[in-house]
VEXDRENRO-962340 format. One record per atom (N, C-alpha, C): residue number from 1; residue in three letters; x, y, z; atom name. Coordinates in pm, 1 decimal, always signed. Each point is the difference from the previous one (the first is absolute). Example, Ala and Ser with C-alpha at 12.3 -4.5 7.8 and 13.67 -1.06 7.14 Angstrom:
<rs>
R num residu        x        y        z atome
R   1    ALA  +1319.0   -569.0   +780.0     N
R   1    ALA    -89.0   +119.0     +0.0    CA
R   1    ALA    +90.0   +120.0     +0.0     C
R   2    SER    -35.0   +105.0    -72.0     N
R   2    SER    +82.0   +119.0     +6.0    CA
R   2    SER    -77.0   +109.0    +73.0     C
</rs>
This chain:
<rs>
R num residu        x        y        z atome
R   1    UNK  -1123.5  +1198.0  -1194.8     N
R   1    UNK    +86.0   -112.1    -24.8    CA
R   1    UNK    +43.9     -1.1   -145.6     C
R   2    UNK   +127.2    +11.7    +15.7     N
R   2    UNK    +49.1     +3.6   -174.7    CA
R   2    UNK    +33.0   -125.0    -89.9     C
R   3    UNK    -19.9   -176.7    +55.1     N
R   3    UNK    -29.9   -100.9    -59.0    CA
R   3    UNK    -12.4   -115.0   +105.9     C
R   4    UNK     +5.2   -128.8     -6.1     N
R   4    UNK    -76.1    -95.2    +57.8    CA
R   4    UNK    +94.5    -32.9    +83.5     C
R   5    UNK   +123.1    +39.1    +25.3     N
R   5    UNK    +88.2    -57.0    +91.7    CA
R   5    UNK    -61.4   +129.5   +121.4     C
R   6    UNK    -27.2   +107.4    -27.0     N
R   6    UNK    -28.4    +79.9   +111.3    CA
R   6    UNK   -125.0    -72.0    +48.3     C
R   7    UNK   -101.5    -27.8    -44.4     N
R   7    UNK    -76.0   -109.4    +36.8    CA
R   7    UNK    +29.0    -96.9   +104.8     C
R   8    UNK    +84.9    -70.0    -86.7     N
R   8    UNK    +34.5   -124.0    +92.2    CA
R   8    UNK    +76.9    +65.9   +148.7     C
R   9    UNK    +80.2    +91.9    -42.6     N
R   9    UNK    +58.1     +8.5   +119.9    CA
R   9    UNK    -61.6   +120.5   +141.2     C
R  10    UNK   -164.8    +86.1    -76.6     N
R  10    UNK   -105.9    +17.2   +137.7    CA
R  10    UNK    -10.1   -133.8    +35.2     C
R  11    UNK    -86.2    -84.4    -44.0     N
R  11    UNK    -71.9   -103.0     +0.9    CA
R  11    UNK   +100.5   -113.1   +116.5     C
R  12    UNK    +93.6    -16.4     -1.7     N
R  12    UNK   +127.3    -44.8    +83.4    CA
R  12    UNK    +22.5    +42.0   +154.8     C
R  13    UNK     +7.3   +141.9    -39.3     N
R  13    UNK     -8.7   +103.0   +102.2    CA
R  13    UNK   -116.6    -24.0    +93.5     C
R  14    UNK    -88.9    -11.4   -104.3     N
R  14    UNK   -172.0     +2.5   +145.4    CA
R  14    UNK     -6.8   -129.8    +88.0     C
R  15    UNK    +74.0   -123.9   -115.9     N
R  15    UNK    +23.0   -114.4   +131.2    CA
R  15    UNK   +106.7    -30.5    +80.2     C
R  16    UNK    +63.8    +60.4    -37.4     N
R  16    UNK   +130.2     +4.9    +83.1    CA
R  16    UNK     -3.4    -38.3   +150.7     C
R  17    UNK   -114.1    +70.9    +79.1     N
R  17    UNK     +6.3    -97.0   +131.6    CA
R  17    UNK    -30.0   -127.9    +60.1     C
R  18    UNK    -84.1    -71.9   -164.8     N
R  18    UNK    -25.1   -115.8    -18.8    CA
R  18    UNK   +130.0   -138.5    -28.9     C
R  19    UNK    +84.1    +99.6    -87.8     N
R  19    UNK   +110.5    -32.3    -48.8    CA
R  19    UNK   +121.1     +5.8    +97.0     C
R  20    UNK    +20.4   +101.8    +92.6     N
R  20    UNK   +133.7     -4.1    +65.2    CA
R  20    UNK    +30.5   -115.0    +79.2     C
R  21    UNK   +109.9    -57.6    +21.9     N
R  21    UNK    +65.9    -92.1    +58.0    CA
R  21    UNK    +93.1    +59.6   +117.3     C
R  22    UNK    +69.5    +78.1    -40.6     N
R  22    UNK    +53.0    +63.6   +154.7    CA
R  22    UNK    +73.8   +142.1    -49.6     C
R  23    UNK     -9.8    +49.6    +75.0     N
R  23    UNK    +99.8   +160.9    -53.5    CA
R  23    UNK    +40.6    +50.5   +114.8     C
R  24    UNK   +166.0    +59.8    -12.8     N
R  24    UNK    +71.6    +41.6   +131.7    CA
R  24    UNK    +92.6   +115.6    -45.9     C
R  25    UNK    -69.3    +85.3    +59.8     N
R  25    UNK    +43.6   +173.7     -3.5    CA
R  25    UNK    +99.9    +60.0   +139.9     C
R  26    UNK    +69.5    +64.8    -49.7     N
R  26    UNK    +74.6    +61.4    +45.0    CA
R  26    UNK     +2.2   +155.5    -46.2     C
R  27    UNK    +93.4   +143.1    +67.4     N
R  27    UNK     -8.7   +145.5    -91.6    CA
R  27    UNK    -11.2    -48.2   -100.5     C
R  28    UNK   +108.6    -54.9    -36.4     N
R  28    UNK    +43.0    -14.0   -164.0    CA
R  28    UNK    +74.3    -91.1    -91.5     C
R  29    UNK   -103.5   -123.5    +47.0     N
R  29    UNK    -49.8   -103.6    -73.3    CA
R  29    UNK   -132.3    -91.6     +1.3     C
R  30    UNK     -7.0    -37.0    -70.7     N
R  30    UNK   -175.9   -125.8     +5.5    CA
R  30    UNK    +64.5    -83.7    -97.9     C
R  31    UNK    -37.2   -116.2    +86.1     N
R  31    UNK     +8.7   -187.0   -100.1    CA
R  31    UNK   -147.0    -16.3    +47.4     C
R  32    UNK    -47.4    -17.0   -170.1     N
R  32    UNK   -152.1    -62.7    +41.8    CA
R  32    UNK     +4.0   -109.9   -164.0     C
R  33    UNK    -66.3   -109.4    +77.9     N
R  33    UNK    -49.3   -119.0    -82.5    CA
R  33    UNK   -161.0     -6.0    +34.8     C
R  34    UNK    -13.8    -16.5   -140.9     N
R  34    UNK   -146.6    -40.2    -17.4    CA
R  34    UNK    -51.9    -95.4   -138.3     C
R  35    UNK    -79.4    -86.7    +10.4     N
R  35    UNK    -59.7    -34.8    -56.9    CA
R  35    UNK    -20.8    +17.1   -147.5     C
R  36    UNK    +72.4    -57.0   -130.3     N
R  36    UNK    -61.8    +32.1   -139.4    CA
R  36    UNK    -76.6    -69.5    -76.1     C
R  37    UNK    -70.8    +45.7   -113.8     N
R  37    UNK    -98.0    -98.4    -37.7    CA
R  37    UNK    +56.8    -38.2   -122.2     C
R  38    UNK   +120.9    +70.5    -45.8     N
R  38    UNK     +9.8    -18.1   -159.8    CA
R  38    UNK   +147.0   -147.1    +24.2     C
R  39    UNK    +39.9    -40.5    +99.1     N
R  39    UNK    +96.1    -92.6    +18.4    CA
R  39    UNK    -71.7   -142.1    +85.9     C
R  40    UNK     +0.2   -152.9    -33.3     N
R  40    UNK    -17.5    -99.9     +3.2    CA
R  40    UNK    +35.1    -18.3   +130.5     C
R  41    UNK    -73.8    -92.2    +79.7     N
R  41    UNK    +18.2    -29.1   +130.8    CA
R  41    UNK   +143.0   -117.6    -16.2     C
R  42    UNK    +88.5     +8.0    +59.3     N
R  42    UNK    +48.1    +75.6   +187.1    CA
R  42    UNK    +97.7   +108.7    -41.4     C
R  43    UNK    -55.4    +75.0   -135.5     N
R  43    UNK    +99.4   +106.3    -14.9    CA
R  43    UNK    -61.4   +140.9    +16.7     C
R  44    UNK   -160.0     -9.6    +26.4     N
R  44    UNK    -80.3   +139.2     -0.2    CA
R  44    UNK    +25.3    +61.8   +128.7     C
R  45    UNK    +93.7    +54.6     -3.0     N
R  45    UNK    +62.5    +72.6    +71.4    CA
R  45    UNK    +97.7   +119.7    -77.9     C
R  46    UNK    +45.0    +83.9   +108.6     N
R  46    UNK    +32.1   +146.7    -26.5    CA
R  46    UNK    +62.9    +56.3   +106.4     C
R  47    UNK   +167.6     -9.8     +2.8     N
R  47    UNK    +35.1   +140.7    +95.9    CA
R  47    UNK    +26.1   +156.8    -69.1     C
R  48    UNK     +2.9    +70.0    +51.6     N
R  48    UNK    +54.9   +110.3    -44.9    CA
R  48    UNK    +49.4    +76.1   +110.4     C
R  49    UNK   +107.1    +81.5    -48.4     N
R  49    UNK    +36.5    +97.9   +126.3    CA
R  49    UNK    +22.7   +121.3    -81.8     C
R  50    UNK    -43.1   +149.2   +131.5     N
R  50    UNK    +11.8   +106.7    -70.0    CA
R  50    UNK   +102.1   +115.4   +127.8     C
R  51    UNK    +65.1    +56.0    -75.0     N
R  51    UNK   +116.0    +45.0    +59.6    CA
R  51    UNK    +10.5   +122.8    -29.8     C
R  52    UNK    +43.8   +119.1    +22.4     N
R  52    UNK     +5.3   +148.6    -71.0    CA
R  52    UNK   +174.0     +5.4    -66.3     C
R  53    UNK    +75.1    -74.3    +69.1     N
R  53    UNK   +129.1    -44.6    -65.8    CA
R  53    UNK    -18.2    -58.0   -126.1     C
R  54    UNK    -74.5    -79.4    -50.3     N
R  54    UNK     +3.5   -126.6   -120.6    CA
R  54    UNK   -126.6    +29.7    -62.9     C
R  55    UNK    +14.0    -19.6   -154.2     N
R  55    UNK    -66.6    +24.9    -80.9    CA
R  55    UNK   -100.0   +124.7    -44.3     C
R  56    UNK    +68.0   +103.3    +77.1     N
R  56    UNK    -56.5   +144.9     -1.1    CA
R  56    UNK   -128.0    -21.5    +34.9     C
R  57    UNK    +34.7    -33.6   +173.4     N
R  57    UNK   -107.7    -44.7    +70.8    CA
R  57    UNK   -116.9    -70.5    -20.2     C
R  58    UNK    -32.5    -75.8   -114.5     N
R  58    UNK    -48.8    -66.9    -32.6    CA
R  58    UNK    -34.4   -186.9    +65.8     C
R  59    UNK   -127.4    -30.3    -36.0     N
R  59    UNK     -4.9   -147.8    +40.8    CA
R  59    UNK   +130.6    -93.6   -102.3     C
R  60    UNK    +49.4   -103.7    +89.8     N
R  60    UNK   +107.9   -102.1    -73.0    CA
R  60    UNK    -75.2   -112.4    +29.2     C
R  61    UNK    -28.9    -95.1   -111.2     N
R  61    UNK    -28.6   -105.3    -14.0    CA
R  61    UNK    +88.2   -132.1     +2.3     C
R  62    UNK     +1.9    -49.8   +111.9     N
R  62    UNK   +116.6    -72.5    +56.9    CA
R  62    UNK     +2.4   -194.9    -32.8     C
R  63    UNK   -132.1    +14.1     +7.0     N
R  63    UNK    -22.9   -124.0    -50.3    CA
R  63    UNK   -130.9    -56.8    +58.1     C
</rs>
């Protein structure tokens, strides 16, 4: 791990099935919302969608 955000973001990863709220896949796309800890309730929340078209296939943080 090369500093504390790689940290945070295993550490995210391992609860993630604690955290997910719903996720819907298709070939080639996924919308998944889940759960954040660093945003104030009724906003700790998180979509993202990942696409091989958009953002050089990368996760998009949607809101």
């Amino acid at each position: 791990m090369d500093n504390l955000f790689d940290l945070l973001r295993e550490q995210n990863w391992a609860d993630y099935e604690k955290r997910k709220v719903e996720r819907y896949e298709t070939d080639s796309l996924i919308v998944d919302t889940c759960e954040v800890y660093d945003q104030p309730s009724p906003y700790n929340f998180e979509t993202a969608i990942l696409h091989r078209r958009y953002n050089n296939g990368e996760w998009i943080i949607v809101g």
